[in-house]
C-alpha positions as CSV (number, residue, x, y, z in Angstrom):
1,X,-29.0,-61.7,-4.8
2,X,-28.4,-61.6,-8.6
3,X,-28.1,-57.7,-9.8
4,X,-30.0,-57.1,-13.3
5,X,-27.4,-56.3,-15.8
6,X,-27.8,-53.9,-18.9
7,X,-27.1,-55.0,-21.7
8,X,-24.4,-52.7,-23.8
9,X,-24.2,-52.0,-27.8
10,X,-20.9,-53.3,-28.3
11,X,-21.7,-57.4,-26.5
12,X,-21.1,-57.0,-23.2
13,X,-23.4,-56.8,-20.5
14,X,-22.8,-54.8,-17.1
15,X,-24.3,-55.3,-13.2
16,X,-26.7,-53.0,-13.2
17,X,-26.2,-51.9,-9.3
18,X,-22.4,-51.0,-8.5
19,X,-20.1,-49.6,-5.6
20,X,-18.3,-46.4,-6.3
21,X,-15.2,-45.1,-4.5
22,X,-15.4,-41.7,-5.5
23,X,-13.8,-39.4,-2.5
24,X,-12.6,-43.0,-0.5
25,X,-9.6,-42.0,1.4
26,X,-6.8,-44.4,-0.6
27,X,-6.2,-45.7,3.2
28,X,-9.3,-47.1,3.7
29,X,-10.3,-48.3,0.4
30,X,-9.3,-51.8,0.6
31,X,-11.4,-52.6,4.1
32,X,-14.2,-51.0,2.2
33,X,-13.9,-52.5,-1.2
34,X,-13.9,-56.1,0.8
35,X,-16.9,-55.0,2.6
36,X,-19.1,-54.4,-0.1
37,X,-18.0,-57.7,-2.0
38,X,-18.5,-59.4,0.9
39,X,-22.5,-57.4,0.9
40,X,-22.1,-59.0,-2.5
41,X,-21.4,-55.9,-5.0
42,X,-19.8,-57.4,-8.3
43,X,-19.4,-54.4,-10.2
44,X,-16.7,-51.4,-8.8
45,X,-16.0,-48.2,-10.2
46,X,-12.9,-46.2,-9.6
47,X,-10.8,-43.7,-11.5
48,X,-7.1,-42.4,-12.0
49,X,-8.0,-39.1,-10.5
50,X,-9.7,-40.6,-7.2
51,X,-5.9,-42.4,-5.9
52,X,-7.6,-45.9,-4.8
53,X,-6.6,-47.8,-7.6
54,X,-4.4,-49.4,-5.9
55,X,-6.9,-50.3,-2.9
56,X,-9.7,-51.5,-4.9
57,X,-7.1,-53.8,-6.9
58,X,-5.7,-55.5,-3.6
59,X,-9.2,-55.9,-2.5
60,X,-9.9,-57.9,-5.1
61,X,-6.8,-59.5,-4.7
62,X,-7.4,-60.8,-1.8
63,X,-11.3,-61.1,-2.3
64,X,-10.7,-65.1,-3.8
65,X,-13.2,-63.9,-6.4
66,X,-13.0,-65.1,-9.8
67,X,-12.1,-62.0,-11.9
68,X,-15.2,-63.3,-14.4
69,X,-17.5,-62.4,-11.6
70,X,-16.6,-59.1,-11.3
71,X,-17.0,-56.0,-13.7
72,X,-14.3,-53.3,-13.0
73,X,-14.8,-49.5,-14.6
74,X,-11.6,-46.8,-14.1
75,X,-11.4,-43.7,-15.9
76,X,-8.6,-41.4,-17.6
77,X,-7.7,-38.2,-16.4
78,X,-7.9,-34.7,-18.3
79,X,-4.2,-34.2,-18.2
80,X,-3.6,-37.9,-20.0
81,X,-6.3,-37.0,-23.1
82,X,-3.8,-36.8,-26.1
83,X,-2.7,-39.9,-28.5
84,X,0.6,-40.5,-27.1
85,X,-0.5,-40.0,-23.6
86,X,-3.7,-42.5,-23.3
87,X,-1.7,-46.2,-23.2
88,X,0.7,-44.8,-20.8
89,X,-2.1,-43.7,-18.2
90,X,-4.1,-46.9,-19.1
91,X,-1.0,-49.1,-18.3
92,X,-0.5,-48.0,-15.1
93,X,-4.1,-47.8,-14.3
94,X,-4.1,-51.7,-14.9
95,X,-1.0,-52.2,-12.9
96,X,-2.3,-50.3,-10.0
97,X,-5.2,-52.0,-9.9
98,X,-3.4,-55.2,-10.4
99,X,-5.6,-56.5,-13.4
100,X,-4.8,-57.9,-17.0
101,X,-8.1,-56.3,-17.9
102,X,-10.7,-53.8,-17.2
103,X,-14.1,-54.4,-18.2
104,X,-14.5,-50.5,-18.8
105,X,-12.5,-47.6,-19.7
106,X,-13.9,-44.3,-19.7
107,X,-12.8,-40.5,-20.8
108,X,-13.6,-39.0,-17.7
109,X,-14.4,-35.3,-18.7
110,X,-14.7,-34.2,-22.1
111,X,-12.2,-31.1,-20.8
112,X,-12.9,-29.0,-23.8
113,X,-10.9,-26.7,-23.4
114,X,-8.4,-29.0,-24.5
115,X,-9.7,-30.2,-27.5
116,X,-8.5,-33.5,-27.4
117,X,-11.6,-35.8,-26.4
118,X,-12.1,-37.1,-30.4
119,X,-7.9,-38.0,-30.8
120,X,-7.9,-39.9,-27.3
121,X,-11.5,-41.5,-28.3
122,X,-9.2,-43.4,-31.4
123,X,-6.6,-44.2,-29.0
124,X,-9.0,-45.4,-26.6
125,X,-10.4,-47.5,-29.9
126,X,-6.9,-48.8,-29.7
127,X,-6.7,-50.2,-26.2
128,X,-10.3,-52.3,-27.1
129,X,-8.8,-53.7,-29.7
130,X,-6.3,-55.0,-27.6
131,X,-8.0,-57.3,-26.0
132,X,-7.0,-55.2,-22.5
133,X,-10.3,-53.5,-22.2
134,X,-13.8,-54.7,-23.2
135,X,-15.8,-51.6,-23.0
136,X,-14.9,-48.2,-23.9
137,X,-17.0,-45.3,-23.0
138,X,-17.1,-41.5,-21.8
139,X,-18.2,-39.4,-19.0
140,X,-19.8,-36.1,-18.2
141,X,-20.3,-35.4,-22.1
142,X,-23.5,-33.6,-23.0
143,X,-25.0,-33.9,-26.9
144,X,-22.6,-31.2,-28.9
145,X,-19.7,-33.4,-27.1
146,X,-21.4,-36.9,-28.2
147,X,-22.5,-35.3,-31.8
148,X,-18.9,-34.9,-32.4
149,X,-17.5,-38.1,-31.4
150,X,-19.8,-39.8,-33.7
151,X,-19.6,-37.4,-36.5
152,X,-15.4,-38.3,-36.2
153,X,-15.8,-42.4,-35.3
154,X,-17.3,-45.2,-36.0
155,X,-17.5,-46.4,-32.6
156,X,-20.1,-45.2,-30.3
157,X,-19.8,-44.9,-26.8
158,X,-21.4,-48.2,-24.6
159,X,-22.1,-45.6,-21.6
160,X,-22.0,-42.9,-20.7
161,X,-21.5,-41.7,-16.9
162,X,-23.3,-38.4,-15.8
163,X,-24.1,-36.6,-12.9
164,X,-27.7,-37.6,-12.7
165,X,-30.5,-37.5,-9.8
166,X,-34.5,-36.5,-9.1
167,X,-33.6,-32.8,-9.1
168,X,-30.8,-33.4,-12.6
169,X,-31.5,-35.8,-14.8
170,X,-30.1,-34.6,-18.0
171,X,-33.5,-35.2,-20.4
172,X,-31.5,-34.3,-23.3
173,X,-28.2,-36.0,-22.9
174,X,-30.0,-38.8,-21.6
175,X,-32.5,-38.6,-24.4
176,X,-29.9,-38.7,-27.1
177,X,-27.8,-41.6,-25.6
178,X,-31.6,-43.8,-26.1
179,X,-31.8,-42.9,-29.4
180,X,-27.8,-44.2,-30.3
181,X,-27.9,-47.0,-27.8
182,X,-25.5,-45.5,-25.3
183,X,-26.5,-46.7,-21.6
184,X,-26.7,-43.9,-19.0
185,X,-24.5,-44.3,-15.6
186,X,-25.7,-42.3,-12.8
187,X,-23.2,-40.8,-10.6
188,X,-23.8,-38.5,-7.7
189,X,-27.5,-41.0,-7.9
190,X,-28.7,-39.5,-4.3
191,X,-27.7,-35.9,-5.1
192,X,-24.6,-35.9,-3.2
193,X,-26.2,-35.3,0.6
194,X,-26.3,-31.1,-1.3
195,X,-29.4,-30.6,-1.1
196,X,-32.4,-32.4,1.4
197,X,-33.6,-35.0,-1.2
198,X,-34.4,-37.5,1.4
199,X,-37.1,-35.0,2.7
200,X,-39.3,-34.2,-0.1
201,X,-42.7,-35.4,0.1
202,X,-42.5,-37.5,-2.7
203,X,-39.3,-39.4,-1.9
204,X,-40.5,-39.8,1.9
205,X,-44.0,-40.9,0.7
206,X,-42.7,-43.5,-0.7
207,X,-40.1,-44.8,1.7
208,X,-43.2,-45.0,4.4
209,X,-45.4,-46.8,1.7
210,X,-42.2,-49.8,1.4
211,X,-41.3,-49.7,4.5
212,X,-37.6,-48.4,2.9
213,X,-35.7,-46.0,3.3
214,X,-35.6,-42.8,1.2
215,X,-32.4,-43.8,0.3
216,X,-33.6,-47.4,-1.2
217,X,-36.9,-45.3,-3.2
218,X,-33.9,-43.2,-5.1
219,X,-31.8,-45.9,-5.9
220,X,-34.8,-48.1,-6.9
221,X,-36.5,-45.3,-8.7
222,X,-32.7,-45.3,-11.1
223,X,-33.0,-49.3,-11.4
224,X,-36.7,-48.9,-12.9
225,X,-35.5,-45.8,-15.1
226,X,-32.7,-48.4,-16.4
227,X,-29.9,-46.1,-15.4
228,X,-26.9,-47.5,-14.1
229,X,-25.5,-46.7,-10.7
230,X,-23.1,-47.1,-8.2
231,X,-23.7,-45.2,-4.8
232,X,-20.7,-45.3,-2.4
233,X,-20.8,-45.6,1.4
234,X,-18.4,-46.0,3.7
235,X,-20.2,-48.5,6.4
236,X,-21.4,-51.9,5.9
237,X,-24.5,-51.2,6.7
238,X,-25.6,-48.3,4.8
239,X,-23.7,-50.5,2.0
240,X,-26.4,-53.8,2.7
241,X,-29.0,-51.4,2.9
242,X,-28.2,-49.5,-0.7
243,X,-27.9,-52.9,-2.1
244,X,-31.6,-54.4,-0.8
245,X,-33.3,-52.9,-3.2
246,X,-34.8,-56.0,-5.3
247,X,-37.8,-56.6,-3.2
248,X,-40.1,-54.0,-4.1
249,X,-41.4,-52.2,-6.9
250,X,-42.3,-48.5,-7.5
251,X,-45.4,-47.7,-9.2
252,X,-46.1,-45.8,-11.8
253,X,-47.7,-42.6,-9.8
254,X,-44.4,-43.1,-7.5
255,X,-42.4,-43.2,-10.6
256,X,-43.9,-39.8,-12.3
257,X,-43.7,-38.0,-9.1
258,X,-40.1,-38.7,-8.7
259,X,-39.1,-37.9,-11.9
260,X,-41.2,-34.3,-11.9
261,X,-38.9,-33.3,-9.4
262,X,-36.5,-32.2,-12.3
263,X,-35.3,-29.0,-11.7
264,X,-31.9,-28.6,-13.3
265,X,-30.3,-28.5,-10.3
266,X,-26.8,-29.6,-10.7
267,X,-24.4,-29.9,-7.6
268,X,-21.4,-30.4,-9.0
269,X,-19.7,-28.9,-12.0
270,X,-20.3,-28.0,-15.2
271,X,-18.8,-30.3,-17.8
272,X,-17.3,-27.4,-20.1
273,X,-15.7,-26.0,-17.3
274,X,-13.8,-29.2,-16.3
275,X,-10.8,-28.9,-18.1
């Protein structure tokens, strides 16, 4: 199965459909990690803060597959934001994960509070230019964040990753990263298990109508939105089954009654009070 990849505004393309470790106990994270590139997931996305690292890179290690046919995302923390603090974290990011490259580095919070998203933004400038990362990008920032990094660079963001599902989905964040070519990661795609998603009408509907799952309808209602997204399970099959999604198509009615199931129902927190 080929995955669709989005095309970024800086060259670079990613894999459309991705495997997140978010909350994967460090001990287990290399026998998952091989079993979702063995499903056939290309793109993985980890961070500093999560303590895998090191898992994810000795599954790909010991994977056999060609590092050009994968497409790896990590993150830096809040308490590495500062110029003389960003190479340091990103070094040992790489050498955790075992890599001479990452294909995307992301701030992970905006963390406010500490005022220093728009100084590690240069640095993170910095690290592109090196060669060492090909994408640079941010996380959980909302417009007043994004309206300041590009009033202050040059560079704009080629993602960036938000807490987005049927009952969140961030109209205006999301509506501002179309307008400057920034592509929209989902994270937390199927809400999280925090509220019963999976049992409203118009997700259930759907699932019957495919013969899917409610769990496929979500993920391929993202795909057809364009978001990118990375659910994360910790069996094989529920893995497979997440990743079978390319054999059907939603239609438009199944589409718009999705998507009216906005609420502004966030389940997990508030970016300006990350810090």
């Amino acid at each position: 199965m080929t995955v669709p990849r989005i095309q970024l505004n800086d060259g670079h393309s990613i894999p459309q459909l991705g495997f997140g470790v978010f909350k994967v106990d460090p001990k287990e994270t290399e026998r998952i990690v091989a079993d979702a590139l063995e499903v056939g997931y290309r793109h993985l996305d980890t961070a500093r803060i999560y303590g895998n690292e090191e898992g994810v890179g000795r599954a790909i290690a010991a994977s056999g597959i060609p590092r050009e046919q994968l497409y790896v995302t990590t993150k830096l923390w809040n308490d590495d934001q500062g110029t003389a603090s960003v190479h340091e974290a990103f070094d040992a990011s790489l050498e955790r994960l075992g890599l001479e490259y990452v294909d995307l580095y992301l701030i992970h919070w905006p963390s406010p509070a500490r005022d220093r998203y728009v100084e590690t933004w240069h640095a993170f400038e910095e690290l592109r230019g090196s060669g060492r990362v090909r994408s640079i990008g941010v996380s959980n920032f909302l417009v007043p964040h994004l309206e300041r990094l590009l009033g202050e660079s040059d560079v704009v963001p080629a993602v960036d990753q938000i807490e987005l599902h049927p009952a969140h989905q961030q109209p205006a964040t999301a509506a501002f990263a179309e307008e400057h070519g920034i592509a929209i990661e989902a994270w937390g795609p199927l809400g999280q298990g925090k509220y019963p998603l999976f049992e409203l009408p118009e997700i259930a509907g759907a699932a019957a109508a495919h013969g899917k799952s409610p769990a496929q309808v979500v993920i391929r209602w993202h795909l057809q939105r364009g978001h990118i997204l990375f659910p994360k399970s910790s069996t094989r099959a529920r893995m497979a089954e997440n990743f079978d999604v390319f054999d059907f198509e939603l239609g438009e009615p199944e589409m718009n009654a999705i998507t009216a199931l906005e609420r502004e129902g966030r389940v997990s927190a508030h970016p300006d009070e990350v810090n």
